[in-house]
N, CA, C and O atoms as a DFTB+ gen file, in Angstrom:
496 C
 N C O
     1  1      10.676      46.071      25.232
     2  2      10.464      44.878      25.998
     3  2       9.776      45.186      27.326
     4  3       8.679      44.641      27.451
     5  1      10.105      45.793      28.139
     6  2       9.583      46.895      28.938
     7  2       8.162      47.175      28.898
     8  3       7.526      46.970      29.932
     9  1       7.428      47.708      27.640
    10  2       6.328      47.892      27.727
    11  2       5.535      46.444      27.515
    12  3       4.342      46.313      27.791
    13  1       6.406      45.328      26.963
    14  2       5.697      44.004      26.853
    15  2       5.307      43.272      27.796
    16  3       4.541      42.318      27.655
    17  1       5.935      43.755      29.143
    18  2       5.546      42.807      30.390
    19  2       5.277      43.892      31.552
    20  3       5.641      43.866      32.728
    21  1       4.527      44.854      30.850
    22  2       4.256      46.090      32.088
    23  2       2.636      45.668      32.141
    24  3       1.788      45.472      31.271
    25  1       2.640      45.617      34.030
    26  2       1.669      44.961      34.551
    27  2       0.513      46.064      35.108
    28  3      -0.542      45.737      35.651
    29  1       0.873      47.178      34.898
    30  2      -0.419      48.298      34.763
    31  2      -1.045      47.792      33.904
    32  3      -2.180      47.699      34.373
    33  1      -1.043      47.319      32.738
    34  2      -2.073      47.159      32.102
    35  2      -2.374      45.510      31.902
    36  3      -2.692      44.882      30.893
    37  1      -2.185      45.160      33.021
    38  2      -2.084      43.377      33.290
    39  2      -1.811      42.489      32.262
    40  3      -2.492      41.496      32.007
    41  1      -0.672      42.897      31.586
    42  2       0.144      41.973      30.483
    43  2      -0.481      42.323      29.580
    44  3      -0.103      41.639      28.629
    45  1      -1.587      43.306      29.126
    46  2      -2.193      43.879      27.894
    47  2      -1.151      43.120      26.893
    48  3      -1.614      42.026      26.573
    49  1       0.161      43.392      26.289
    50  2       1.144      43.248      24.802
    51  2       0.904      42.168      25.098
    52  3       0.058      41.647      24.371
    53  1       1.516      41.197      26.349
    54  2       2.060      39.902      26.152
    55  2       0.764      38.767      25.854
    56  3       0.822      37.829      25.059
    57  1      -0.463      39.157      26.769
    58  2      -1.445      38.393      26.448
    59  2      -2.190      38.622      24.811
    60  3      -2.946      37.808      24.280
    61  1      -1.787      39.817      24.272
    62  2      -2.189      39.378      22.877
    63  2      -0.932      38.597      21.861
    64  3      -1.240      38.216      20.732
    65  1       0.372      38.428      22.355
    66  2       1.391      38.020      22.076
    67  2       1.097      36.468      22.018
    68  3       1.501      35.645      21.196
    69  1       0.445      36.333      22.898
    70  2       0.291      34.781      23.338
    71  2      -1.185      34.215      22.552
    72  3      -1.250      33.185      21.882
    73  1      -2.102      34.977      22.769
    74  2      -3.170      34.679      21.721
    75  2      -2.579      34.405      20.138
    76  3      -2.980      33.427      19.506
    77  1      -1.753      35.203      19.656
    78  2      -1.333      35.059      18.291
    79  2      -0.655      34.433      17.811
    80  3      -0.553      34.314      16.590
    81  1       0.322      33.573      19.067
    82  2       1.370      32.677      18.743
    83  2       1.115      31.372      19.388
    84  3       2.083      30.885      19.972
    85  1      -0.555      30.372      19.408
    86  2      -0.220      29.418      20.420
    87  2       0.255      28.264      18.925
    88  3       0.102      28.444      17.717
    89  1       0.858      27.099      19.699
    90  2       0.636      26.824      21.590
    91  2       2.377      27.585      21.884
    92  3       3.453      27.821      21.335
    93  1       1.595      27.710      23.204
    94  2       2.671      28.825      23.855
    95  2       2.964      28.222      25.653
    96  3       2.205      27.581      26.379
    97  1       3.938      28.589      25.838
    98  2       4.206      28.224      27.361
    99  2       3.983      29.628      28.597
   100  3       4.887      30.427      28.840
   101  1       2.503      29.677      29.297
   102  2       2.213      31.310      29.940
   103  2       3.158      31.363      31.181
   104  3       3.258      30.477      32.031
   105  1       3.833      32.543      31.146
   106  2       3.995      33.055      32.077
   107  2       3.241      32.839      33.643
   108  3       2.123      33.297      33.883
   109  1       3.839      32.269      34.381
   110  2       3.371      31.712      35.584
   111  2       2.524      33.051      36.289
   112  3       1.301      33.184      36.326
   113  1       3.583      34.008      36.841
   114  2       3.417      35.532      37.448
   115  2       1.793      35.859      36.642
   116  3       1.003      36.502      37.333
   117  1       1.451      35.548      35.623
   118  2       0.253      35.988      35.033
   119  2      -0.863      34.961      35.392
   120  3      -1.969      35.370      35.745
   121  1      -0.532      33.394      35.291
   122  2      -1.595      32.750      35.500
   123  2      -1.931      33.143      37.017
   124  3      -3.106      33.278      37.357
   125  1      -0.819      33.333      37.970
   126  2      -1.050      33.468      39.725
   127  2      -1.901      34.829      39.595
   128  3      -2.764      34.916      40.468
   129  1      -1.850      35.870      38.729
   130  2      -2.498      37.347      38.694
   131  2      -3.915      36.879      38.756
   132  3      -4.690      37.211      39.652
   133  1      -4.178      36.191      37.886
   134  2      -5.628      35.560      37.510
   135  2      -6.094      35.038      38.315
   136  3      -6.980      35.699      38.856
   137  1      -5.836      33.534      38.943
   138  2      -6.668      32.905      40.310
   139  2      -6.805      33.888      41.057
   140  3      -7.890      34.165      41.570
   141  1      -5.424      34.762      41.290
   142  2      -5.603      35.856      42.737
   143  2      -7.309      36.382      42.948
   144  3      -8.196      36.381      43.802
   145  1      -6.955      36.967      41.026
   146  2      -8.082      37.995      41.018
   147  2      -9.345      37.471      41.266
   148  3     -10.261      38.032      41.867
   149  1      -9.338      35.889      40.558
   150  2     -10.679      35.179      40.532
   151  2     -11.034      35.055      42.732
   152  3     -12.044      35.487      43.287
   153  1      -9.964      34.429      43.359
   154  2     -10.063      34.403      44.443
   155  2     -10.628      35.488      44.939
   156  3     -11.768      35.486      45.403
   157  1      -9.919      36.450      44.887
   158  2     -10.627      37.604      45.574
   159  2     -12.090      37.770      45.467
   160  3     -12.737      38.299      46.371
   161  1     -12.537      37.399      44.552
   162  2     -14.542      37.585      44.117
   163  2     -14.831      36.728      45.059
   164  3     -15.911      37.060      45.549
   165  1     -14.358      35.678      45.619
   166  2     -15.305      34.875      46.999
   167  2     -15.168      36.052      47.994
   168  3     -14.064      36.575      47.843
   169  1     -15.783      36.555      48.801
   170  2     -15.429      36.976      49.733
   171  2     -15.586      36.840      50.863
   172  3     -15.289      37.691      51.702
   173  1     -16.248      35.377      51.177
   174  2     -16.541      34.834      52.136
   175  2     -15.028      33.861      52.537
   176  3     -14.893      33.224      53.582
   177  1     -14.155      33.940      51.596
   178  2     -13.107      33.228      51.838
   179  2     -12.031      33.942      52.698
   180  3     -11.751      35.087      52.344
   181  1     -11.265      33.334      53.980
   182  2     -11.019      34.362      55.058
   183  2      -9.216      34.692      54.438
   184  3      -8.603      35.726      54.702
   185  1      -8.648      33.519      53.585
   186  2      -7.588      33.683      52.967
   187  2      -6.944      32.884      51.720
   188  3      -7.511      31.809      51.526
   189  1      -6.030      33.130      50.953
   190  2      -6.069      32.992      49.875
   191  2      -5.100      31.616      49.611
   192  3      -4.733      31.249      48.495
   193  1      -4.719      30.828      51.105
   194  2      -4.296      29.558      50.954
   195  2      -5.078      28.649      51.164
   196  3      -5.157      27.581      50.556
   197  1      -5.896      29.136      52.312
   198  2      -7.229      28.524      52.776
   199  2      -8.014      27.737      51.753
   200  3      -8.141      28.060      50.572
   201  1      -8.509      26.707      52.315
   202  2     -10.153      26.000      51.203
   203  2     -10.602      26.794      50.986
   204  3     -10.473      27.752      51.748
   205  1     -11.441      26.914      49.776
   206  2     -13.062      27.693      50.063
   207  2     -13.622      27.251      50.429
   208  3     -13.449      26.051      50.644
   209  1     -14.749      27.923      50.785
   210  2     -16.111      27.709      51.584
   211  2     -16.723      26.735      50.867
   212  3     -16.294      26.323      49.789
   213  1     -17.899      26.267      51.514
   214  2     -18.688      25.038      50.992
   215  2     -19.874      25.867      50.479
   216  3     -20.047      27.006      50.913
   217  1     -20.553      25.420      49.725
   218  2     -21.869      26.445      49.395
   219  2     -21.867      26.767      47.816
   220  3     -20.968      26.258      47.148
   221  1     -22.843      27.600      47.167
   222  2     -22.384      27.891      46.146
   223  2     -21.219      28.955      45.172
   224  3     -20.875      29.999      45.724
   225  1     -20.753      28.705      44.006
   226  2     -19.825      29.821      43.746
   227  2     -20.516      30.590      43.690
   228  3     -21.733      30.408      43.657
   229  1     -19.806      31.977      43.653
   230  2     -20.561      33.288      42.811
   231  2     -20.204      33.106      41.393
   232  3     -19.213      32.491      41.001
   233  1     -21.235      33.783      40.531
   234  2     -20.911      33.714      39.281
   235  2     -19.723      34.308      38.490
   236  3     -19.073      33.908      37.524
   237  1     -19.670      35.794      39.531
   238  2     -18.176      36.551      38.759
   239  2     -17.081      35.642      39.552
   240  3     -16.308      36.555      39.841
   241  1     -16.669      34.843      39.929
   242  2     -15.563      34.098      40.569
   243  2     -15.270      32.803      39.144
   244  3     -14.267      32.493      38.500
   245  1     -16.772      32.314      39.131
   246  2     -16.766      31.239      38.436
   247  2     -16.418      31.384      36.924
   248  3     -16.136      30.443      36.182
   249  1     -16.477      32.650      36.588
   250  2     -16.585      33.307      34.992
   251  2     -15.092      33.464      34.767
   252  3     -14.463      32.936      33.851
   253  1     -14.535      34.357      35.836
   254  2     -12.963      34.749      35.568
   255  2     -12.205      33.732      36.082
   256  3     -11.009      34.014      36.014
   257  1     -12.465      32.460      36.663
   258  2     -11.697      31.078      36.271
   259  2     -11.728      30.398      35.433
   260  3     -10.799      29.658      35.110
   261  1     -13.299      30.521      34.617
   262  2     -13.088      29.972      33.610
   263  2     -12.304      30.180      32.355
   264  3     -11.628      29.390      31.696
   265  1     -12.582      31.497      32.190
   266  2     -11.665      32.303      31.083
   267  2     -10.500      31.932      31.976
   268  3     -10.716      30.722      32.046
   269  1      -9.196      32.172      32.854
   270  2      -8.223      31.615      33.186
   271  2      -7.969      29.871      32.752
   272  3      -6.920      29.469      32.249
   273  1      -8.842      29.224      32.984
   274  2      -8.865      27.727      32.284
   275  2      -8.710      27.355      31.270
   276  3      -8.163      26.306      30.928
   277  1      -9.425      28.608      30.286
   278  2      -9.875      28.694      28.555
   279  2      -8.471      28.903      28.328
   280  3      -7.796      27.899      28.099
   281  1      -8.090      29.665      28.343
   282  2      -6.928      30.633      27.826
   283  2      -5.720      29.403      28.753
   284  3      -4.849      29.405      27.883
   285  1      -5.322      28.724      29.532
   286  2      -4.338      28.120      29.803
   287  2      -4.525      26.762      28.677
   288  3      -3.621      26.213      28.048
   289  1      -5.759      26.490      28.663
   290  2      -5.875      25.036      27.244
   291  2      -5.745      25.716      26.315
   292  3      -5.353      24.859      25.524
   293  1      -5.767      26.680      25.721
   294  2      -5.107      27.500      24.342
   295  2      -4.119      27.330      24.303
   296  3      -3.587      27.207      23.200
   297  1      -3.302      27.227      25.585
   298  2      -1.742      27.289      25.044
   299  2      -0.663      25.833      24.762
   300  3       0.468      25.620      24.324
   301  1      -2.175      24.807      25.488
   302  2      -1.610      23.190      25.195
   303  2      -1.424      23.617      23.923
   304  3      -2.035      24.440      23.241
   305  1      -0.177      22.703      23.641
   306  2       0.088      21.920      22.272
   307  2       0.636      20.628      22.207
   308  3       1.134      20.147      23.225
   309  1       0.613      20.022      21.192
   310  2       1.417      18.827      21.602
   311  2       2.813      18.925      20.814
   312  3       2.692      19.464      19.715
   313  1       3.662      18.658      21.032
   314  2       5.694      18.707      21.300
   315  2       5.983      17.589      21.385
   316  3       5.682      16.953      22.395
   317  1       6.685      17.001      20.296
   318  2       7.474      15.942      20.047
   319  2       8.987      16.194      20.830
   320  3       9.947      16.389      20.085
   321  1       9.139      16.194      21.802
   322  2      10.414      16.339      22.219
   323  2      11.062      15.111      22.632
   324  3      10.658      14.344      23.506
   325  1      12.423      14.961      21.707
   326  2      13.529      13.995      22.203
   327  2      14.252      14.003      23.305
   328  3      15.035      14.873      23.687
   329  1      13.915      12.829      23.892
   330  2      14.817      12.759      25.551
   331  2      16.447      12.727      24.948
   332  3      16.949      12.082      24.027
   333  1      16.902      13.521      25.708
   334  2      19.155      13.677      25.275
   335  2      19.381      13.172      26.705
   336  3      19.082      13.826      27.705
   337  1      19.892      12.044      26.714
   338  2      21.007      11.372      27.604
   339  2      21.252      12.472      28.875
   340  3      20.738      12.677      29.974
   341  1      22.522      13.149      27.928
   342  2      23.001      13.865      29.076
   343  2      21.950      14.705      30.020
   344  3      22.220      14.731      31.221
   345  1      20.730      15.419      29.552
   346  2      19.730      16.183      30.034
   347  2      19.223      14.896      31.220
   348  3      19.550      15.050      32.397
   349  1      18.802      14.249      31.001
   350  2      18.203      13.359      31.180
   351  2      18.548      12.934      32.797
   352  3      17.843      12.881      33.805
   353  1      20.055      12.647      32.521
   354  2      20.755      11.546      33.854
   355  2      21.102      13.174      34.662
   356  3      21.426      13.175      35.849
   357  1      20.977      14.646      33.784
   358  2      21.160      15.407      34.821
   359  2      20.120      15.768      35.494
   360  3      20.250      16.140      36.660
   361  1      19.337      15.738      35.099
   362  2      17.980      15.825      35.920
   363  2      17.594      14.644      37.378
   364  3      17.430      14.794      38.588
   365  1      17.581      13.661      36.566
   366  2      17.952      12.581      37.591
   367  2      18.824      12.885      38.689
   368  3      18.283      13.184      39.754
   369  1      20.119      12.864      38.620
   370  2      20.627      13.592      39.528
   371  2      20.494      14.970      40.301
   372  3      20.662      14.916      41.519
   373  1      20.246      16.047      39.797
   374  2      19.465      16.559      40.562
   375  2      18.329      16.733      41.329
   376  3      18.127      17.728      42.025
   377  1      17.324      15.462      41.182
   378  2      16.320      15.177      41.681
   379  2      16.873      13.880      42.782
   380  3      16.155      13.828      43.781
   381  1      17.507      13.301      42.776
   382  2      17.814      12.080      43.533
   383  2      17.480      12.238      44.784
   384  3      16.877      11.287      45.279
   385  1      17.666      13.073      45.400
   386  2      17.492      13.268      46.788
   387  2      15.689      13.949      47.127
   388  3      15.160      14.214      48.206
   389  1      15.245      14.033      45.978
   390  2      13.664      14.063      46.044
   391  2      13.031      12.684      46.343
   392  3      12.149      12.577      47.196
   393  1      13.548      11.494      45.542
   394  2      12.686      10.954      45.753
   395  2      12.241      10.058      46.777
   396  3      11.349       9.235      46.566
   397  1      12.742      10.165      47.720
   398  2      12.471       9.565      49.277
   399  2      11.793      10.387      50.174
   400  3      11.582       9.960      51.310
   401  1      11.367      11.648      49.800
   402  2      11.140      12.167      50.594
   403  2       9.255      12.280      50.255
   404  3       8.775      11.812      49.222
   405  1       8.503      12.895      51.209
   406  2       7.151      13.446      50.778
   407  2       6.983      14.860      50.101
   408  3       7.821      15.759      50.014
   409  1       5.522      14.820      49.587
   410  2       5.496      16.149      49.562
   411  2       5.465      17.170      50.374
   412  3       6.059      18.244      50.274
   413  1       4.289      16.553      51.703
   414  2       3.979      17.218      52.508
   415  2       5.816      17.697      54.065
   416  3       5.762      18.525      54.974
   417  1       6.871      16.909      53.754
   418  2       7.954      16.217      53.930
   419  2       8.367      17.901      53.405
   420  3       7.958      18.921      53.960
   421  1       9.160      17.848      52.354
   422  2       9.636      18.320      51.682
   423  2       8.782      19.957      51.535
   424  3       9.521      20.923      51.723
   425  1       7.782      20.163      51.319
   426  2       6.921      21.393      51.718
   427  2       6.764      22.396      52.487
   428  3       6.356      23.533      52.248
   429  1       7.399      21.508      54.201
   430  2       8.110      21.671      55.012
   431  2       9.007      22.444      55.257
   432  3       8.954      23.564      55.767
   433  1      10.187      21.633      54.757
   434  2      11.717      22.179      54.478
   435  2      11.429      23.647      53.977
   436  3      11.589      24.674      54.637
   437  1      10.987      23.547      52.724
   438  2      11.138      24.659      51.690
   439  2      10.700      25.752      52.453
   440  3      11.275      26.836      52.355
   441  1       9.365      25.518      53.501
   442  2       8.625      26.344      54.428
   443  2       9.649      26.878      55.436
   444  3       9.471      28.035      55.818
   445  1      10.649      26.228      55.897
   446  2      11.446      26.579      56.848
   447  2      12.023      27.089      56.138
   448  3      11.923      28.273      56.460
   449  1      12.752      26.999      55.125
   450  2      13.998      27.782      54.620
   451  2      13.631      29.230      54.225
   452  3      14.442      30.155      54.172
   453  1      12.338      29.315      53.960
   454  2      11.607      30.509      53.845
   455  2      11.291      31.378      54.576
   456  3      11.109      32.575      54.353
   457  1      11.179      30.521      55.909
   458  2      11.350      31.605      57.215
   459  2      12.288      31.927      57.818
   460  3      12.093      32.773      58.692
   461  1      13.717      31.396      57.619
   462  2      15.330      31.515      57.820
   463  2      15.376      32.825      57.306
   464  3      15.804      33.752      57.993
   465  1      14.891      33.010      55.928
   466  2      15.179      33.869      55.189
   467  2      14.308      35.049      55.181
   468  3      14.784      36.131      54.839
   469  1      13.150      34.949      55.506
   470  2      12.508      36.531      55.991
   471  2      11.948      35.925      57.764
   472  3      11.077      35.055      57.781
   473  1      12.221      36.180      58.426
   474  2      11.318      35.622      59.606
   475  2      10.251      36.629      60.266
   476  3       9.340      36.663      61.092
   477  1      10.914      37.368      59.423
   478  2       9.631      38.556      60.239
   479  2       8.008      38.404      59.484
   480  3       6.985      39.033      59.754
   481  1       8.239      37.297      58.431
   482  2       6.925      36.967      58.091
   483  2       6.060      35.763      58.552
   484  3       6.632      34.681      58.418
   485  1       4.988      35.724      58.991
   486  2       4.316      34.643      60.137
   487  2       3.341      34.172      58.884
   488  3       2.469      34.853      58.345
   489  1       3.682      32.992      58.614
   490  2       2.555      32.196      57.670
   491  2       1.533      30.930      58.474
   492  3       1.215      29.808      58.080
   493  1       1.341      31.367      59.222
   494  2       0.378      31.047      60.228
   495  2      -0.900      31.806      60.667
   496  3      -1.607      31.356      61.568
C-alpha cells in the first residue's frame, strides 16, 4: 500500500489505478500536486494564491492544466445515489450554523483559527 501512494514517483501505481478503474473519486493531495506544478510554469506569477497575470499563457502551463482537466473529467461518472433520512438531517445539522454566514465571512474564521494554531506563519 505504501508503494501505492509513494509520491517520489508522483502517484506513478495510483494514477494508473485510477486510469483502469474510472469513474473514480481523485485524490485531492494529487489534483493540488498538479495545478502546483502547472502554476509554477507562469513565472511571472509573484505567488501561488495570487491572480495571474494578464497577458498571454505559456504553452507548457496551458498543456499540464489541460491534461489535469482531462484526467479529472475521466473520473466523472454518473451515481445514482439514494438520499437516507438519517444522513441527510445529519448533515443538515451539521451545516446549520453555515448557512448565515458568508464565504468570504467564514474564510475568515477558518483563516484565524489557522493562525491560533501555527502563528509563526504570516499569510500576508
Amino acid at each position: 500500500m505504501s508503494n501505492y501512494f509513494l509520491t517520489d514517483n508522483n502517484w506513478r501505481e495510483y494514477r494508473e489505478a485510477v486510469r483502469q478503474n474510472l469513474p473514480a473519486v481523485p485524490l485531492l493531495p494529487v489534483i493540488i500536486r498538479d495545478v502546483a506544478q502547472c502554476r509554477e510554469a507562469l513565472e511571472r506569477v509573484p505567488s501561488m494564491i495570487g491572480p495571474p497575470v494578464s497577458g498571454p499563457i505559456p504553452l507548457p502551463y496551458y498543456r499540464n492544466l489541460r491534461r489535469t482537466v482531462r484526467d479529472l473529467e475521466a473520473c466523472y461518472g454518473a451515481h445514482n445515489v439514494q438520499r437516507v433520512d438519517l444522513v441527510h438531517y445529519w448533515l443538515m445539522k451539521q451545516t446549520e450554523s453555515l448557512r448565515d454566514e458568508t464565504y468570504d465571512r467564514y474564510s475568515q474564521y477558518l483563516m484565524e483559527l489557522s493562525l491560533r494554531q501555527e502563528p509563526r506563519i504570516d499569510h500576508h
